[in-house]
C-alpha positions in Angstrom: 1.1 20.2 -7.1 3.4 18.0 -8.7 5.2 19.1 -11.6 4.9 17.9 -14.9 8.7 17.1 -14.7 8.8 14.8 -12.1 9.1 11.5 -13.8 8.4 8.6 -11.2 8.7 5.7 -13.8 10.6 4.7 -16.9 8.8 2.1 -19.3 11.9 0.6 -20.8 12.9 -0.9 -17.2 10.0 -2.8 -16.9 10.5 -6.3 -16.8 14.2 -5.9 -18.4 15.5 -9.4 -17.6 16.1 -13.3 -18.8 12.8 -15.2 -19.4 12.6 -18.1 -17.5 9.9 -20.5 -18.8 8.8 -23.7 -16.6 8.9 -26.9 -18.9 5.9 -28.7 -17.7 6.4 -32.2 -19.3 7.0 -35.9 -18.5 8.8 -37.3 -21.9 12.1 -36.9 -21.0 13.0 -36.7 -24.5 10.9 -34.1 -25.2 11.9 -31.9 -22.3 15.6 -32.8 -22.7 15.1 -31.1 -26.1 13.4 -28.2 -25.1 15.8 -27.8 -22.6 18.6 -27.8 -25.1 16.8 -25.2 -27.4 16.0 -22.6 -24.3 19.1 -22.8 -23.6 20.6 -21.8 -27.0 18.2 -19.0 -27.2 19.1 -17.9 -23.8 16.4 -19.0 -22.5 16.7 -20.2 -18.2 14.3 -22.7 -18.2 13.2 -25.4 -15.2 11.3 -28.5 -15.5 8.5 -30.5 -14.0 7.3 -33.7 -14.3 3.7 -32.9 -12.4 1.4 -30.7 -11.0 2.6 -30.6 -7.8 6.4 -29.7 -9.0 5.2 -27.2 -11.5 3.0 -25.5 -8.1 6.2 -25.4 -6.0 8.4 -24.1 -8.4 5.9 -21.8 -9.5 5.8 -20.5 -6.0 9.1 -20.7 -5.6 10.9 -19.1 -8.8 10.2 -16.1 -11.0 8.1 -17.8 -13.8 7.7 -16.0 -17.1 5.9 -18.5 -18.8 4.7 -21.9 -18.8 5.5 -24.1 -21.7 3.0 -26.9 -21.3 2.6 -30.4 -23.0 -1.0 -31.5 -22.9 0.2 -35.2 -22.9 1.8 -34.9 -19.3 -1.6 -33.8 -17.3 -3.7 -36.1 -19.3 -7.6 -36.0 -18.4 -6.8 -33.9 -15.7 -5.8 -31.4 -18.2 -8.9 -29.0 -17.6 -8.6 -28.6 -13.9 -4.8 -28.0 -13.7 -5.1 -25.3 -16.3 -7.8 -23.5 -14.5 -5.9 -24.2 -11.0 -2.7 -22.8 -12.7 -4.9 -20.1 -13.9 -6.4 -19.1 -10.9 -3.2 -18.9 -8.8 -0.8 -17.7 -11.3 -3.1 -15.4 -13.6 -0.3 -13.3 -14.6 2.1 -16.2 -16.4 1.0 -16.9 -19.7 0.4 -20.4 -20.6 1.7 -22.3 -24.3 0.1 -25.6 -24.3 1.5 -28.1 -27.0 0.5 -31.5 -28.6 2.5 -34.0 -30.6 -0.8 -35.9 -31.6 -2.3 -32.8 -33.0 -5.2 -32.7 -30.5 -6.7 -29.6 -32.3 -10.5 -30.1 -30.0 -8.6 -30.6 -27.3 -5.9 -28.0 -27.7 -9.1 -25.4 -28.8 -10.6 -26.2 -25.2 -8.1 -25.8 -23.4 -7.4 -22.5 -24.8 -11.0 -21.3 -23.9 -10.4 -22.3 -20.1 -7.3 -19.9 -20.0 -3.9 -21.0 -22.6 -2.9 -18.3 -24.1 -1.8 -20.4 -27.1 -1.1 -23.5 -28.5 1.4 -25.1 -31.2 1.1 -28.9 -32.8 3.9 -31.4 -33.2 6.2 -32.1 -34.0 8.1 -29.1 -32.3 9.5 -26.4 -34.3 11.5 -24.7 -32.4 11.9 -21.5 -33.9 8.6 -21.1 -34.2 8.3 -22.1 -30.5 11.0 -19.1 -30.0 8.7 -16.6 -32.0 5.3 -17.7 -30.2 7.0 -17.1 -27.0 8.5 -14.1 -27.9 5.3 -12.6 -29.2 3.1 -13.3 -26.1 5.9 -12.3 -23.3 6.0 -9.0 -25.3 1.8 -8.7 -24.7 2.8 -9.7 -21.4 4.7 -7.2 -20.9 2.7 -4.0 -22.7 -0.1 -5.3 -20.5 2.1 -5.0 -17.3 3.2 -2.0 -18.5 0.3 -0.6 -18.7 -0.9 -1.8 -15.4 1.2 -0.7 -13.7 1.5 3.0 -15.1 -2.1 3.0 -14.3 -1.3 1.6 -10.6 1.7 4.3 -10.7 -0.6 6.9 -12.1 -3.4 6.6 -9.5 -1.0 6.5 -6.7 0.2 9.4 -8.0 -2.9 11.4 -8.1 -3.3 9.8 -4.3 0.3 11.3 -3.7 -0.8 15.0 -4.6 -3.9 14.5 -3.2 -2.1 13.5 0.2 0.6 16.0 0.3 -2.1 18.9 -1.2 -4.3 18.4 2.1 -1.0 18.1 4.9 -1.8 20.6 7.2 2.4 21.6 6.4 4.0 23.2 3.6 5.9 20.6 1.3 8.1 21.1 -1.0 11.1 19.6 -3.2 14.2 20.9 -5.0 16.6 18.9 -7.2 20.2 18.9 -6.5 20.4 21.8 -8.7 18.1 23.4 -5.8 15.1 23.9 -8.7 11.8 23.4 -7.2 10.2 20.2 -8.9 7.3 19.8 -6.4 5.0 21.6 -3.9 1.8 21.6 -2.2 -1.1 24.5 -1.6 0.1 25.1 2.0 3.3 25.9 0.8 1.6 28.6 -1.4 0.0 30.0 1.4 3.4 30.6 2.7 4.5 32.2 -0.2 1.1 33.3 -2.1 3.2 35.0 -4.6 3.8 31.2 -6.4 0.2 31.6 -7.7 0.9 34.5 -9.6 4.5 33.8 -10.9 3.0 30.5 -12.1 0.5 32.2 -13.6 3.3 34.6 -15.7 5.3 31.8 -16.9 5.7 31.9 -20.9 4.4 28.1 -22.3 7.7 27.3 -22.6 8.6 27.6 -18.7 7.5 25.2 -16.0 7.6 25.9 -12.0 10.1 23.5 -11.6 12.9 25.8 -13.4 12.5 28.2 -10.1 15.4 28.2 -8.3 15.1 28.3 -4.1 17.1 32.1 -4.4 14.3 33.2 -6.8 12.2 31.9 -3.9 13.3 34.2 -1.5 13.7 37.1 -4.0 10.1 37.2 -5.0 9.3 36.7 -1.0 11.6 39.8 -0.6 9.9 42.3 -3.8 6.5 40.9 -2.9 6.5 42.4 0.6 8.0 45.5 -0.8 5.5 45.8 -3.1 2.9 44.8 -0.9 4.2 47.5 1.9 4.3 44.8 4.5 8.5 45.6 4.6 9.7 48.8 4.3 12.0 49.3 1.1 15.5 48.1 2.2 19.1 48.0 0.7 20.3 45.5 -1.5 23.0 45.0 1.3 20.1 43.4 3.7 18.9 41.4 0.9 22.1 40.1 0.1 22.2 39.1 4.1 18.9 38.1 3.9 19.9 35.7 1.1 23.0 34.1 2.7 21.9 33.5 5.5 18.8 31.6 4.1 21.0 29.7 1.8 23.3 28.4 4.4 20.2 27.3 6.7 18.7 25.4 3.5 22.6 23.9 2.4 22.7 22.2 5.9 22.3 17.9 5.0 19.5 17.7 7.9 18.5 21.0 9.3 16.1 22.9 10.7 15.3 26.8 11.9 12.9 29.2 12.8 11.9 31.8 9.9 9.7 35.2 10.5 8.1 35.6 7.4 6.8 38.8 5.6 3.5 38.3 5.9 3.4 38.1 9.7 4.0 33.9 10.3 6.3 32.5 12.0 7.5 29.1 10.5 9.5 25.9 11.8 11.8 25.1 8.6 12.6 21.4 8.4 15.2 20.2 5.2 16.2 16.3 4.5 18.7 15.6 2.0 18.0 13.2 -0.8 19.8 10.3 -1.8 20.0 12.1 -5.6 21.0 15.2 -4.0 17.8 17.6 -3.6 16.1 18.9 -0.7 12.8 17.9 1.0 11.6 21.2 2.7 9.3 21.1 5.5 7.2 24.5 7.0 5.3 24.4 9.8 3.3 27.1 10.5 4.2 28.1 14.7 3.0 31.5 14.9 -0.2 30.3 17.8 2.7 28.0 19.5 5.0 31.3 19.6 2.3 33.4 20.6 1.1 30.8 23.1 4.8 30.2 24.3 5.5 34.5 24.7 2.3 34.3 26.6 3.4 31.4 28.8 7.0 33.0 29.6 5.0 36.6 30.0 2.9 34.8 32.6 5.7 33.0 34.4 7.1 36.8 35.6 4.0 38.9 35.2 0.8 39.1 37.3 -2.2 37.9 35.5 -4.2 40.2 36.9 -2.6 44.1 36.6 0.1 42.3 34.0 2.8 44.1 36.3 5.9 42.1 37.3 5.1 39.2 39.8 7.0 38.6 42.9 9.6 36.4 40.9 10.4 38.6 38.8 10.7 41.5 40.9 13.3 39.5 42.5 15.1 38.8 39.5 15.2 42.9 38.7 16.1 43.4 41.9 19.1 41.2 42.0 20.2 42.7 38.7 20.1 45.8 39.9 22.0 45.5 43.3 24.8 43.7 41.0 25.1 46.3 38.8 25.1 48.6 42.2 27.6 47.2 44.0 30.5 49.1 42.3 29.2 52.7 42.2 27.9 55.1 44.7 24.7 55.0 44.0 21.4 53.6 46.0 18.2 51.6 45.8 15.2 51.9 47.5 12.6 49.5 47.9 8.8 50.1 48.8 6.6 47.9 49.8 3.1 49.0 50.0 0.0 47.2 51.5 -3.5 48.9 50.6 -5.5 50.1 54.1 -9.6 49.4 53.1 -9.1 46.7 50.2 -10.5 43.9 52.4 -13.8 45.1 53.2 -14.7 46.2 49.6 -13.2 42.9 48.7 -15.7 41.3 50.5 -18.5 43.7 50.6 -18.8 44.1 46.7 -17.3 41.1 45.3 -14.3 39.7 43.9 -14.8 41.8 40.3 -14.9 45.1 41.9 -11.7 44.3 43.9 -10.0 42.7 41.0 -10.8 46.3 39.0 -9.7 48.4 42.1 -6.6 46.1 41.8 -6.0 47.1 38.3 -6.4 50.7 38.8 -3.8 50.4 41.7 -1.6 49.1 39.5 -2.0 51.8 36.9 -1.7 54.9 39.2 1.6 53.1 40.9 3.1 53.0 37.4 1.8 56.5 36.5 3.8 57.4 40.0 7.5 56.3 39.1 10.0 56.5 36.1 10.0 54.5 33.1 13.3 52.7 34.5 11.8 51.6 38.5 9.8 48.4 38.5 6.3 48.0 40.0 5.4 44.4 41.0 2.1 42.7 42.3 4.1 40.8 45.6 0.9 39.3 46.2 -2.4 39.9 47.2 -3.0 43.7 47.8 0.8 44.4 48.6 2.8 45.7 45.8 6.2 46.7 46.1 8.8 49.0 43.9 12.2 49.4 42.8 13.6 52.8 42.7 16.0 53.0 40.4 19.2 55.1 41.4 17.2 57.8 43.5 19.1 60.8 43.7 18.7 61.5 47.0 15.9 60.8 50.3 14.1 64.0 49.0 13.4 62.1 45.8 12.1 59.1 47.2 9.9 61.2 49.7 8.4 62.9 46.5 7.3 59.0 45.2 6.1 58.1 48.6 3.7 61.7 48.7 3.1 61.2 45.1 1.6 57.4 45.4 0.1 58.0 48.8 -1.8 61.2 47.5 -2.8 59.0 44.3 -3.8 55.7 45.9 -6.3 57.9 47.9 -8.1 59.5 45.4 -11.4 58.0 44.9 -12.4 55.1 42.5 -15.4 55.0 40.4 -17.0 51.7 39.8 -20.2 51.9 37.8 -21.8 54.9 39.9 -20.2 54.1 43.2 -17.1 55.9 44.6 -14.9 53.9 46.5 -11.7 54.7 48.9 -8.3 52.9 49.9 -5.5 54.3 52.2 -1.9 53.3 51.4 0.9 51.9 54.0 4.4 52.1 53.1 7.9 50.7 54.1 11.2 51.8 52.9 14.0 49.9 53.1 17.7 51.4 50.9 20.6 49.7 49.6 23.1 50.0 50.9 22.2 52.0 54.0 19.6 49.1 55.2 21.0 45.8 53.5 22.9 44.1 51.1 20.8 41.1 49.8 17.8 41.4 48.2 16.2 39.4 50.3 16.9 41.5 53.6 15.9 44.4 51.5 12.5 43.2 51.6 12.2 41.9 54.6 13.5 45.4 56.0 10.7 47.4 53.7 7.9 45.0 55.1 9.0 45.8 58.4 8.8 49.0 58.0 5.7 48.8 56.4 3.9 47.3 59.3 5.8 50.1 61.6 3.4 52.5 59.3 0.0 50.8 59.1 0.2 50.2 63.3 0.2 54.3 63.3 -2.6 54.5 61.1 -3.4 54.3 57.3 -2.1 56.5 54.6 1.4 56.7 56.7 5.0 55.8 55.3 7.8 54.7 57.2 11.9 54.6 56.9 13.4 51.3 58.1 16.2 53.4 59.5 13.5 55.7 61.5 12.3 52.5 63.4 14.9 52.8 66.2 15.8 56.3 65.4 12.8 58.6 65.5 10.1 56.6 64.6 7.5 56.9 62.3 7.6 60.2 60.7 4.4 61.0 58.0 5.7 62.7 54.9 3.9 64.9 53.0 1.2 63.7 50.8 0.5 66.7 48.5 2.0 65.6 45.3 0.6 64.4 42.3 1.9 62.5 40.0 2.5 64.9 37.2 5.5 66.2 40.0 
């Protein structure tokens, strides 16, 4: 939508310079003449003796007109006008005669002169033919080309109406003087405000602030942003304006009605903006989904092993200088295999799931489950308070784990072995951490299944089988 403002051409411009007619004549008296006359009329004029000079310069030179004396070309007056005709149809031809040919000058007219004047020369009346058909010349350019302008311009609107972007552009006074529908999609409240101006009021007096204003009300109004202080909107404001001041910038905006948008501004050579929105909310939503994937198991959507590394390493840093402890459990499912493979990969991707759920339902908000691969998963106590905590987990998840699962009709079992490994008491890296909880892990599953085991008690007293009588609403 372009606004009625927006002035792409000025008429007066067109064709605002000297005339310069071509002389086509070969009585050097006569063209001396005419030569003198242009001149003191300020008229540039250039001369040719033939056709094939008057074709060069004509190809060479900005000819306004052709001043032509029907003596030069002789018989072969009929084709060279049409030839001229042909490849120069936009310079008007005078033809002229000394011997008043008036049949022949008649003729030559219908074959394409677009006038004619009989000897002897007056020159002022020369000067007022040629200043009468050099002013139709240049109505009819005119014209044409405000047609040419004004078709390219409906082109233009079409073009920038169907970009799959907004568009938009403000004048130096930062007044929108342009947009397209996609940008009123971004801001659907244009519609209506356009439809409220008085007749005296066009869209391009709204300024870019009253942009973001009526974006602000309208999602007050609309309840899709809670009624805030003028203080935010003031923020809100400034820091919009200094994003759209930047020459060449470009930033990421959260609108109100749930889009995210890539803003893109240029700088005019006059001084306005050209403003750019891209719609990005499927590439952000796409890209969270990516960077949730790259640390999260696609399956149970717990943390994967790399980031269950990363917590881990976080958390022994910010251990290091207190007193407290870590545990680590890794757990390995006893059963999964043979349902795996006796009912198919969609029951054991489900059981997986609900494993996943009831080890979550099993620990604090602030320990991390992970999926380390497979059907181990493994879990970062947080700050345990003491070995009688983490042997309340351990029941807790071992008593869970073994209740049965209910797949369409059919009730199916796992057993649970677990290693514990403690910073500290056990290790200092993350990595040995682990390694000392699988170890102990595979202490408890070569006693049996639903058994847990201490890395410290694998030299010490051995396995030892804790309690398995909790539930998880302990």
């Amino acid at each position: 939508m372009i606004s009625p403002g927006l002035q792409l051409f000025e008429k007066e411009n067109i064709g605002a310079h000297e005339a310069v007619v071509l002389i086509f004549c070969d009585d050097q008296e006569t063209k001396r003449v005419c030569e003198v006359y242009f001149d003191q009329i300020q008229y540039q004029s250039l001369a040719a003796s033939n056709r094939k000079q008057a074709l060069e310069l004509l190809s060479s030179s900005q000819i306004d007109l052709i001043f032509l004396d029907i003596e030069s070309i002789g018989d072969e007056g009929y084709t060279i006008i049409a030839d001229l005709k042909n490849d120069f149809s936009q310079i008007p031809i005078i033809v002229f005669s000394l011997n008043n040919h008036i049949t022949q000058l008649s003729n030559y007219l219908k074959i394409g002169a677009d006038d004619y004047i009989m000897g002897p020369l007056c020159m002022d009346l020369v000067k007022l033919r040629i200043e009468a058909i050099l002013k139709r010349q240049s109505v009819f350019i005119t014209n044409h080309l405000l047609r040419e302008i004004g078709s390219l311009q409906q082109e233009l609107e079409l073009a920038i109406d169907i970009m799959p972007d907004g568009f938009a552009v403000f004048n130096r006074h930062n007044r929108l003087i342009m947009y397209n529908a996609r940008l009123a999609e971004f801001y659907p409240h244009l519609h209506n405000y356009q439809r409220s101006l008085p007749a005296n009021k066009r869209l391009k007096d709204l300024e870019f602030v009253e942009l973001l204003q009526m974006n602000f009300k309208e999602a007050v109004a609309s309840k899709k942003l809670n009624k805030l202080s003028s203080q935010f909107l003031d923020h809100y404001i400034i820091e919009k304006l200094s994003q759209f001041s930047q020459p060449n910038g470009s930033w990421v905006d959260d609108l109100f009605e749930g889009k995210t948008i890539m803003v893109t501004t240029h700088r005019t050579s006059y001084g306005g903006t050209v403003m750019l929105l891209k719609d990005i909310s499927q590439t952000q939503a796409n890209q969270q989904h990516l960077t949730f994937l790259a640390y999260h198991d696609a399956l149970t959507g717990l943390a994967n092993r790399r980031s269950f590394y990363s917590h881990l390493k976080k958390i022994i840093e910010q251990t290091q200088s207190s007193q407290k402890t870590i545990a680590i459990l890794f757990v390995d499912l006893d059963g999964f295999k043979k349902i795996n493979d006796f009912y198919g990969h969609e029951v054991g991707d489900w059981l997986l799931t609900n494993v996943a759920q009831r080890l979550q339902r099993c620990v604090k908000t602030r320990d991390v489950v992970a999926r380390f691969g497979g059907d181990e998963f493994t879990i970062i106590l947080n700050h345990p308070k003491n070995n009688e905590g983490i042997h309340k987990v351990v029941a807790r998840i071992l008593f869970n784990l073994t209740q049965p699962y209910i797949y369409e009709g059919i009730s199916l079992s796992l057993g649970a072995s677990i290693g514990i490994s403690q910073f500290p008491y056990d290790a200092l890296s993350h990595e040995k951490l682990v390694s000392c909880a699988d170890k102990a892990m595979y202490a408890a599953k070569q006693s049996g299944t639903n058994k847990a085991c201490f890395y410290k008690d694998l030299n010490i007293t051995g396995i030892k089988i804790l309690p398995s009588s909790y539930s998880c609403n302990e």
